[in-house]
N, C-alpha and C positions, 0 to 999 in steps of 0.2 A: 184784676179779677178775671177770671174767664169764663167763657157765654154759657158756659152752663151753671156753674157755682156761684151764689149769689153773697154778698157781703157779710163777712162774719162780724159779728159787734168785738169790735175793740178790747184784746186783750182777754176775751172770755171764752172759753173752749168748754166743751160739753164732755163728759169725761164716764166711760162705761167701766165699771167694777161689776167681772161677770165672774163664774164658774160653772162649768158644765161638765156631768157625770162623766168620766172615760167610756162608757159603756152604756148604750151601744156608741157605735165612735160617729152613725151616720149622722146624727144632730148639732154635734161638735165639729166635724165637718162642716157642715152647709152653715155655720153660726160663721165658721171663719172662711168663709168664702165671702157671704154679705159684708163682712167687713172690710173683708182685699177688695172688692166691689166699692164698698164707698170710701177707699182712702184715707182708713184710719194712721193716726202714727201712732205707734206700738211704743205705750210709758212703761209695762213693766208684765210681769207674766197676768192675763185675767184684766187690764188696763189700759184700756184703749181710749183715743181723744179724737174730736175734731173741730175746728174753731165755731162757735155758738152761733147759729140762728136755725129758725124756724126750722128750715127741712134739713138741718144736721140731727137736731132736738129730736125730730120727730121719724126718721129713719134711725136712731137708735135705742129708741121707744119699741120701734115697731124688733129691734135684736134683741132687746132686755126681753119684751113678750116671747120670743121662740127662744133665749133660755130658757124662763121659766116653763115653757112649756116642753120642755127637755128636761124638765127636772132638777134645774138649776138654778142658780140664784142671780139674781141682774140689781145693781145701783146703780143711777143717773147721779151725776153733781155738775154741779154748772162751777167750775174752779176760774181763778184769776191767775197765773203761774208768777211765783214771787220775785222772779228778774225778768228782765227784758231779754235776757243770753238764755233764760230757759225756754223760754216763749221762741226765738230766733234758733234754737235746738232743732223744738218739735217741727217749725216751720221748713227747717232744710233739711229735716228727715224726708217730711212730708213732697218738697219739692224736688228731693234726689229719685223717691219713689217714681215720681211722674215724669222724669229727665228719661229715665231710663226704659220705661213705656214708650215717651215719644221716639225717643231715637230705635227703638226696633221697628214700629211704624216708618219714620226714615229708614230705614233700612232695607226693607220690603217693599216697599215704594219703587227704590233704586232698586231693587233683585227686579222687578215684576215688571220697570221701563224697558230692562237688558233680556229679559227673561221672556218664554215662549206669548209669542199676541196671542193665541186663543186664551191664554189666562188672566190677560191685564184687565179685562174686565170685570170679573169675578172678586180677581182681588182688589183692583179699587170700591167695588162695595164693598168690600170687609172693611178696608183698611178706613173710608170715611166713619164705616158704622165703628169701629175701633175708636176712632179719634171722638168720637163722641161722647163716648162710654169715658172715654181719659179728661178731656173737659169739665166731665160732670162731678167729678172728684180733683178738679185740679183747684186749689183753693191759693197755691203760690205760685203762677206760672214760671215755670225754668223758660232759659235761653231755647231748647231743642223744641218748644211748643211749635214756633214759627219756623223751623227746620221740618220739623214734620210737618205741617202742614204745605209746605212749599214743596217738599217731595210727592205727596200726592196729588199736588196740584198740577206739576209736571207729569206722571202719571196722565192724568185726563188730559194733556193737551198730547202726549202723545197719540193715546186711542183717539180724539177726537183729529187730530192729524191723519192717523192710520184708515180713519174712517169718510176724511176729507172734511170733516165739519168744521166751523170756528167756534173758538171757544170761549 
């Protein structure tokens, strides 16, 4: 599990059945933004999951509220998914999602070590504030977690190199 996402109970996923008006589109927006935000895996159109506990529960409580208040409709179900291959599906939808987050983090890491010093600073804040934000919704850590996190780790001992500190 990772330092930000806390343990899902076993085999239980929290599951949003939403609809939201086409019109105006800015609420339907910002509804699937909070959701790229917490790292849902996407079951079907309006169907989104994430494995069950308290602040999954309860940050999609807090989505189901701004449908509704969009003029749409929101259902919670706390579901069991009926194989263990459906369940290891959503899991490695969920963990490709986050593979692919971290390694642009490694990526940028590695641009920004090679790339102009007046910017390595700048961009190692982002990039830690970044990896935080990925954390927080990484609920199956991929292999590339600890790739990126070693890429910006090299990052600061560069600047702190460049700057003569130890690190």
């Amino acid at each position: 599990m990772s330092d930000g996402a806390t343990a899902p109970a076993a085999g239980e996923w929290v599951l949003l059945c939403y609809r939201v008006p086409r019109e105006p589109s800015t609420p339907r927006i910002a509804i699937w933004r909070k959701l790229k935000r917490l790292g849902v895996a996407q079951i079907g159109d309006g169907v989104v999951a994430l494995p069950t506990d308290a602040r999954t529960r309860e940050q999609l409580e807090w989505v189901a509220d701004d449908v509704e208040q969009a003029g749409g409709s929101a259902v919670l179900w706390t579901a069991v998914p009926s194989s263990r291959g459906q369940e290891r599906r959503l899991a490695e939808q969920m963990q490709a999602a986050r593979a692919m987050e971290y390694a642009a983090v490694e990526q940028e890491a590695d641009a920004a070590r090679i790339g102009p010093v007046a910017d390595r600073a700048g961009v190692l804040r982002r990039l830690r504030g970044e990896l935080r934000r990925i954390e927080r919704r990484d609920y199956f850590p991929p292999e590339q977690k600890e790739t990126a996190r070693a890429a910006v780790r090299a990052l600061a001992a560069v600047i702190a190199d460049q700057r003569g500190e130890l690190v």
